[in-house]
DOGUDO-702930 format. One record per residue (C-alpha): residue number from 1; x, y, z. Coordinates in Angstrom, 2 decimals, decimal comma. Layout:
PT  NUM  X  Y  Z
...
end
This chain:
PT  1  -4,79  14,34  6,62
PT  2  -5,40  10,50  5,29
PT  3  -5,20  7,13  7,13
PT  4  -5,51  3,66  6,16
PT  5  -7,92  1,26  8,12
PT  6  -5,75  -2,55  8,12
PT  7  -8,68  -4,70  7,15
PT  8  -7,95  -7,30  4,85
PT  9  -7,12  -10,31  7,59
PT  10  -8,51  -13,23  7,11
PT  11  -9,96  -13,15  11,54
PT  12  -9,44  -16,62  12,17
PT  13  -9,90  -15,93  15,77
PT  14  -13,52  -14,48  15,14
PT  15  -14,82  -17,59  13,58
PT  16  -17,22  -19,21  13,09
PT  17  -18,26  -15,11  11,76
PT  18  -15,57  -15,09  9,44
PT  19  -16,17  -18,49  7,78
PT  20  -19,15  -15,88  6,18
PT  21  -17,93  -12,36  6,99
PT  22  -14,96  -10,22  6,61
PT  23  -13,75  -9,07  10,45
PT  24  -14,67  -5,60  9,60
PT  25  -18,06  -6,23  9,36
PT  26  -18,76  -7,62  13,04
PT  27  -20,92  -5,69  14,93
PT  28  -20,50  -4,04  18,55
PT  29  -23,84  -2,53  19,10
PT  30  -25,35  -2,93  16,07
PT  31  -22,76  -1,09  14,79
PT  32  -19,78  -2,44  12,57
PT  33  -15,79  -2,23  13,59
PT  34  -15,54  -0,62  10,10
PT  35  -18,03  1,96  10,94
PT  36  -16,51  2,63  14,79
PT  37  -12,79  2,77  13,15
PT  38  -13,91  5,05  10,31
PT  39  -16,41  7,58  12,94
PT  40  -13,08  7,51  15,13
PT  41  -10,86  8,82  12,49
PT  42  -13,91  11,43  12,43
PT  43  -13,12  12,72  15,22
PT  44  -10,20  13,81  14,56
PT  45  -10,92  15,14  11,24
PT  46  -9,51  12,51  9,17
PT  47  -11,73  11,69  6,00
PT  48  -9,81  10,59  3,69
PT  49  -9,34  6,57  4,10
PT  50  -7,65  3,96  2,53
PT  51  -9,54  0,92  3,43
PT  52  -7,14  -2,93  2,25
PT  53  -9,60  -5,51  1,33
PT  54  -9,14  -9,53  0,79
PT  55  -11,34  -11,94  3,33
PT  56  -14,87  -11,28  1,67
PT  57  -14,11  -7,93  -0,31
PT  58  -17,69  -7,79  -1,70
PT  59  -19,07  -7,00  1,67
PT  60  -16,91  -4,68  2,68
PT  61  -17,43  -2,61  -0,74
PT  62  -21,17  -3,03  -0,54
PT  63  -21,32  -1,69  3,05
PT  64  -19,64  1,34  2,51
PT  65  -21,70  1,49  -1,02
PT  66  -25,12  1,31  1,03
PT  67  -23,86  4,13  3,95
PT  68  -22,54  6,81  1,91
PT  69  -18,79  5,52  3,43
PT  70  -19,80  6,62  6,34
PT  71  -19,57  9,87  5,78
PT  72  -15,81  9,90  4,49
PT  73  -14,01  9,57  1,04
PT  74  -12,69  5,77  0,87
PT  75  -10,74  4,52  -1,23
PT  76  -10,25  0,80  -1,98
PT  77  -6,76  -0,74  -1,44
PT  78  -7,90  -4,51  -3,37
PT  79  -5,69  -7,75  -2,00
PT  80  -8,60  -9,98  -3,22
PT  81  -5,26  -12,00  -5,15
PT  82  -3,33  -12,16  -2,18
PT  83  -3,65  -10,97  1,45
PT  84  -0,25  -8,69  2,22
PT  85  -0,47  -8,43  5,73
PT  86  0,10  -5,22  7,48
PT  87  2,98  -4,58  6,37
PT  88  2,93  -5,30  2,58
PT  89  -0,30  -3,88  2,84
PT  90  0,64  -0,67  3,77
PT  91  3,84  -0,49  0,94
PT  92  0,49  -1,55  -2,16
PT  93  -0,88  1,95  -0,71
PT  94  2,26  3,56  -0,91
PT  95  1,10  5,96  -3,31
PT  96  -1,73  7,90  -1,52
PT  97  0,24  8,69  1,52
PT  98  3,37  9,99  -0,12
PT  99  2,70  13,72  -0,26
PT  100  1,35  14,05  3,21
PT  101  3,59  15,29  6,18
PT  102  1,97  12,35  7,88
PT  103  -0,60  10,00  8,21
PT  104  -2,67  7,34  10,45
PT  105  -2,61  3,67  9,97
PT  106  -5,07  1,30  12,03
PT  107  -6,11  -1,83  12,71
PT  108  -10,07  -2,35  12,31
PT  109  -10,42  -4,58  15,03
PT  110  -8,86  -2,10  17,54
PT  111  -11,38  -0,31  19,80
PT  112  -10,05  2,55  22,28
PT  113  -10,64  5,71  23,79
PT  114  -7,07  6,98  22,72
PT  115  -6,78  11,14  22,00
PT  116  -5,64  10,98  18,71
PT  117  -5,34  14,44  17,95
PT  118  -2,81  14,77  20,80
PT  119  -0,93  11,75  19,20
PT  120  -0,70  13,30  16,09
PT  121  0,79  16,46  17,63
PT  122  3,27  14,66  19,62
PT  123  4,70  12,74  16,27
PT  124  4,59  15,99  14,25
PT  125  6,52  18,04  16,81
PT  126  9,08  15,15  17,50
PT  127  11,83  13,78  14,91
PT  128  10,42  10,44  14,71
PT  129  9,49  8,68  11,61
PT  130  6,60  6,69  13,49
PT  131  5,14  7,14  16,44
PT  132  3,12  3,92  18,10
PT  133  0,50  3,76  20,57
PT  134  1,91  1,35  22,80
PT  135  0,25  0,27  26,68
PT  136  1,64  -1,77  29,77
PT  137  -0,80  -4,70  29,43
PT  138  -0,33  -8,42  29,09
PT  139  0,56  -10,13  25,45
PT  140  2,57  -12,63  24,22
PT  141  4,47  -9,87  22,17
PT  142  5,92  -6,86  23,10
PT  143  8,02  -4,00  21,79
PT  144  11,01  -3,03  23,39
PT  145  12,07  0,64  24,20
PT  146  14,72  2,31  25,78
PT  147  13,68  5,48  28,80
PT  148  13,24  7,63  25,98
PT  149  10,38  5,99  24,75
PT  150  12,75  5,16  21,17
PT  151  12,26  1,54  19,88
PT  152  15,21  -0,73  20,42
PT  153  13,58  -3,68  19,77
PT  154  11,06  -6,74  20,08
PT  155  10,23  -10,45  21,60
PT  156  8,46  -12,59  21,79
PT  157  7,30  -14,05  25,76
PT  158  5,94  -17,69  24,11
PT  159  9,00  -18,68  22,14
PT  160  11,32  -16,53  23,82
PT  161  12,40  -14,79  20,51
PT  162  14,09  -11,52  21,05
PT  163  15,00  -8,76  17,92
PT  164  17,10  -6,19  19,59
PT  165  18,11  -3,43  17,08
PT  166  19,77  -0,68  19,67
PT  167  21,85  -2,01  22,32
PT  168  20,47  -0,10  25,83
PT  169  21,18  -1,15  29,38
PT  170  17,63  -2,10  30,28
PT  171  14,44  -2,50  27,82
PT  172  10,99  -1,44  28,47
PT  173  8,44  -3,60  27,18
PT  174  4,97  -2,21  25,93
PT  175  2,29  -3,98  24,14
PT  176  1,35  -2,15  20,78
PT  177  -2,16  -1,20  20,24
PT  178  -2,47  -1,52  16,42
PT  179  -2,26  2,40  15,85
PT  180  0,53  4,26  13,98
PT  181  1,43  8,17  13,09
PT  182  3,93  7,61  10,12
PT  183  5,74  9,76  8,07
PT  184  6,41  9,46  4,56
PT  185  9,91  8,10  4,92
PT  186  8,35  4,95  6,22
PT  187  7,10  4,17  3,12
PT  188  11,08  3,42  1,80
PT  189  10,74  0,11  3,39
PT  190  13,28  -2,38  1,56
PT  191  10,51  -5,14  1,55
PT  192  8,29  -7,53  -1,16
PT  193  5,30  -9,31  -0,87
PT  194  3,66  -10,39  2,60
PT  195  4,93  -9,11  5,60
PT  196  4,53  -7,39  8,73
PT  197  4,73  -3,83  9,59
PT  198  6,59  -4,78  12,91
PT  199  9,37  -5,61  10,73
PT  200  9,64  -2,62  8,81
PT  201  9,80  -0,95  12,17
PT  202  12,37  -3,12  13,53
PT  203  15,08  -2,49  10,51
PT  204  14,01  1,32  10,69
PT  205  14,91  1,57  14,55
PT  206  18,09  0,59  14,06
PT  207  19,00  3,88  11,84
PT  208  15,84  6,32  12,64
PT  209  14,05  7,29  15,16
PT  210  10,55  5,49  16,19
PT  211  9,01  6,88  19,26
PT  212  6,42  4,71  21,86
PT  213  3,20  6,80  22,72
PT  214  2,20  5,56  25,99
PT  215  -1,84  5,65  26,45
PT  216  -2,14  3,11  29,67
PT  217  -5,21  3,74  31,06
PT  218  -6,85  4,45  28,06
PT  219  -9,79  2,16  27,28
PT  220  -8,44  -0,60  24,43
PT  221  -10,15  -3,77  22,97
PT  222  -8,31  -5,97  20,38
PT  223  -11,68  -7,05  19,32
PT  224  -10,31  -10,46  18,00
PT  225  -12,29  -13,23  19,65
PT  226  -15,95  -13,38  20,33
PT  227  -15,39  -13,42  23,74
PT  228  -13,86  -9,95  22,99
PT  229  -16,88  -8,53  21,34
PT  230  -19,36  -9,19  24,12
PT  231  -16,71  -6,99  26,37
PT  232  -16,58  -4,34  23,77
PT  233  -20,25  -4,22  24,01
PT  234  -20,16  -3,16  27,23
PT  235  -16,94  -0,59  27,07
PT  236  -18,18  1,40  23,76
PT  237  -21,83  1,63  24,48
end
């Protein structure tokens, strides 16, 4: 099995560290997020990993260079012309994940306890093209989904932007933890350029199925700030 580690962003919330560092390379106990997110997909047995690069490439590369990668087989997805986001990201890499039955795609700034094994089971054995590790915690953002746990839509709590894509009776709203099971279908996504992968969800829900995986309880960190990585210090000791 393969998955792809999101870490070409630029971390504006992490600076001043990113004015001279890519995000992957900040450290929670010594260690880096790129090392935690790559021993986590360990540990489920996934070594094969597509790592996006942009913010400070060099590092990145040279890191894995001087560890061996960690101990798994990356491969380099380069944005050093232009940062893709997640989405657009994703669709460049396109081409290693379209053989597999299914694959993992991550943020590298996400730190949780979540089984990801059982995760990967769930989507296999279900009809969904995605699955999405999703929690009832606060954000400004949430996804919406209907008592089956299928996406039906989005908003947006600041701005008050809604995206609803399957009309329902009542919406429940989850915050999404920056983890994804996908299928091979995904990858069909009628999108150029830079954009997010919450959109290429969003027109897939209205004609697929996208399921929620609910982890609440399980420990999660969006290490973005630097507030954040003094907590994670303490949670992933």
């Amino acid at each position: 099995m393969k998955a792809m580690l999101f870490a070409a962003g630029l971390g504006t919330r992490l600076k001043p560290f990113t004015d001279t560092h890519p995000k992957a390379l900040a450290e929670v106990n010594g260690v880096t997020l790129l090392e935690h997110s790559i021993k986590y997909l360990q540990k489920s047995g996934i070594k094969d990993v597509v790592v996006n690069v942009h913010h400070f490439a060099d590092q990145i590369e040279d890191k894995l260079q001087q560890h061996n990668s960690f101990g798994s087989n990356i491969t380099i997805s380069d944005e050093r012309g232009e940062v893709l986001e997640t989405g657009g990201g994703l669709k460049k890499a396109a081409q290693y994940f379209k053989d597999e039955d299914c694959f993992v795609v991550m943020n590298v700034d996400v730190l949780t306890d979540l089984n990801l094994a059982n995760m990967i089971e769930e989507h296999k054995s279900s009809d969904a093209i995605a699955t999405l590790a999703v929690m009832q915690r606060e954000s400004s953002r949430y996804l919406l989904f209907n008592n089956e746990m299928t996406l039906s839509g989005w908003q947006n709590n600041k701005t008050g932007e809604k995206k609803i894509t399957r009309e329902i009776d009542s919406y429940n709203s989850f915050a999404f933890s920056g983890v994804q099971v996908l299928s091979p279908e995904i990858l069909n996504m009628p999108f150029d350029g830079k954009f997010s992968i919450i959109d290429v969800y969003l027109h897939f829900s209205k004609t697929h199925i996208l399921k929620g995986y609910d982890h609440t309880g399980d420990v999660f960190l969006d290490v973005g700030k630097p507030e954040s990585l003094k907590k994670a210090s303490e949670l992933f000791s």
